[in-house]
C-alpha atoms as one frame of an Amber mdcrd trajectory, in Angstrom:
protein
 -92.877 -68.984  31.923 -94.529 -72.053  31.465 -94.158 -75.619  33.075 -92.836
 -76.627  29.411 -90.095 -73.511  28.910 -89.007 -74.076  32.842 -88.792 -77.835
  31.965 -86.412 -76.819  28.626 -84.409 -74.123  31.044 -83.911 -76.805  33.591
 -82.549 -79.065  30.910 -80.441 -76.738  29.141 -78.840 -76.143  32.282 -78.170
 -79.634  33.827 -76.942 -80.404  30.349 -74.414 -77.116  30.554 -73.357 -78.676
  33.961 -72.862 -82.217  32.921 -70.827 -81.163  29.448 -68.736 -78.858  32.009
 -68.224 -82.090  34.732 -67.284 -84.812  31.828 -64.285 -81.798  30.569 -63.132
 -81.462  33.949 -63.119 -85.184  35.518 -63.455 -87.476  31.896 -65.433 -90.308
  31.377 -64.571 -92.568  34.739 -64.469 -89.140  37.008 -68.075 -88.037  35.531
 -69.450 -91.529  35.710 -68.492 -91.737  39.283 -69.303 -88.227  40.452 -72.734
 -89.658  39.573 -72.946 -92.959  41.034 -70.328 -92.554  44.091 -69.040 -96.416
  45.548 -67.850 -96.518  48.560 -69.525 -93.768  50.263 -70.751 -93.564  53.587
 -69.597 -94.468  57.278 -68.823 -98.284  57.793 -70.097 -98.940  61.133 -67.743
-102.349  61.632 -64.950-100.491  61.063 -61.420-101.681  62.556 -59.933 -97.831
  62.064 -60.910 -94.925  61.012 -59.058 -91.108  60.283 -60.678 -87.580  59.980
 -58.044 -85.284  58.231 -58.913 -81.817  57.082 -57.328 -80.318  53.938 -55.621
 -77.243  52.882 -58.868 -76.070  50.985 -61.047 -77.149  54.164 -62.878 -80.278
  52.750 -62.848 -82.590  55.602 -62.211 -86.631  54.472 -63.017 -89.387  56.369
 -62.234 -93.208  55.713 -62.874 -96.201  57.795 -61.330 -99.670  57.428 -62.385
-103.298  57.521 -59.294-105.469  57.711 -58.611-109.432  56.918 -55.977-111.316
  57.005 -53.350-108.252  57.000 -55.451-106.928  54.295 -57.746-103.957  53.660
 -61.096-105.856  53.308 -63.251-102.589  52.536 -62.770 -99.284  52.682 -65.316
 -96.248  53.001 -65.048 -92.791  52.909 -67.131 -89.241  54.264 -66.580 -85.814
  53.270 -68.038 -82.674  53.267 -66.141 -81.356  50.254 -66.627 -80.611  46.690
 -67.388 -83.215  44.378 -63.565 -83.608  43.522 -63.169 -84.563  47.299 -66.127
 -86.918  46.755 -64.639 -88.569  43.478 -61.214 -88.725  45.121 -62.503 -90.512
  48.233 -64.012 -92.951  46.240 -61.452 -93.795  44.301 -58.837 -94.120  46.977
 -61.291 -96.701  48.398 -62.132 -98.589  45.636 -57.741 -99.029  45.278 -57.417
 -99.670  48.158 -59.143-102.475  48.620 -57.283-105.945  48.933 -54.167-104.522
  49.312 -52.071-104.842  51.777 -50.796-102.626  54.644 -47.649-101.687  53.070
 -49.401-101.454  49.583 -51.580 -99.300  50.852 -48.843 -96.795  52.843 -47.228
 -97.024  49.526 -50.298 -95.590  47.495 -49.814 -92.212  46.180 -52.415 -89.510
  45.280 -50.855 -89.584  41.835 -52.359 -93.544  41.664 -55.418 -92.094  42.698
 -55.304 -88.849  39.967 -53.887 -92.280  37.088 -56.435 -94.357  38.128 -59.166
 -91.640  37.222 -57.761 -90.025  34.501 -58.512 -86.667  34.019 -58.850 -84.344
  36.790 -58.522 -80.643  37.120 -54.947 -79.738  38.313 -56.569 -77.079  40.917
 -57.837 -79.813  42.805 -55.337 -82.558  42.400 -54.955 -81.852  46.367 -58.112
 -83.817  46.737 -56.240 -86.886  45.835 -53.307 -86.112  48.250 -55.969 -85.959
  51.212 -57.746 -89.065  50.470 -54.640 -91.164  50.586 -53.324 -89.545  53.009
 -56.444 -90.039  54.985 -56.249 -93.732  54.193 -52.975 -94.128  55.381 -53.903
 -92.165  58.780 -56.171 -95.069  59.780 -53.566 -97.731  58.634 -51.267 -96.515
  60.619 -54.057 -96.080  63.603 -55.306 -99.398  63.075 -51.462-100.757  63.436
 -50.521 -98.580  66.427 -53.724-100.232  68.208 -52.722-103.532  67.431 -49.056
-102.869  68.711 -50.319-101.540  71.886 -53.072-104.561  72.146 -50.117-107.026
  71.641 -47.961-104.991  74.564 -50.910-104.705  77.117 -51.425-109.011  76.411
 -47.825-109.866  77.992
């Protein structure tokens, strides 16, 4: 095989696995899987949560808070790129909403706000918000127990 034909196999098959990404996650889910927002470990963060999920993706978000808002909002995991697309879009909601807003946020806002997603991995959704609302509620416990340890 030739540097041309390998060149035309390795197109023919990132093209298989892009057709195969846009079915499963649609336009928004496909356009994010490529170009992830939100992703990485904010090192000013107020809070921060590490849950693992039934299918053993880890998530991670961290926090920046304003005001009694979520100023920005970042995620880690070491999951599948549903994990990854889920995380990011959890993040991206989350952001200047408010603490009760956010406990309120569902994984089924997350799965409407990206569209299409494949049903096996709808769990991925679940976990990110979930995840979220772990360092919410971390971040608040802190500043309960800061306020008690002031009197």
């Amino acid at each position: 095989m030739d540097d041309q034909e390998f060149d035309a196999l390795i197109d023919k098959i990132q093209n298989k696995i892009f057709t195969e990404a846009k079915n499963a996650f649609g336009d928004k889910g496909f356009e994010r899987w490529r170009n992830p927002k939100h992703c990485g470990v904010m090192e000013d963060a107020v809070s921060h949560a590490r849950m693992k999920g039934s299918c053993g993706d880890t998530m991670e978000m961290y926090i920046a808070v304003n005001d009694d808002r979520i100023e920005q909002v970042s995620y880690v995991t070491d999951g599948c790129s549903s994990s990854s697309i889920a995380g990011s879009f959890t993040s991206e909601l989350a952001e200047g909403k408010t603490f009760e807003e956010v406990l309120d946020m569902t994984g089924a806002d997350v799965l409407n706000e990206i569209g299409t997603f494949p049903e096996a991995e709808e769990h991925c959704a679940h976990l990110a918000v979930s995840t979220l609302q772990e360092a919410v509620n971390s971040f608040l416990v802190d500043q309960v127990k800061g306020e008690k340890q002031s009197i």
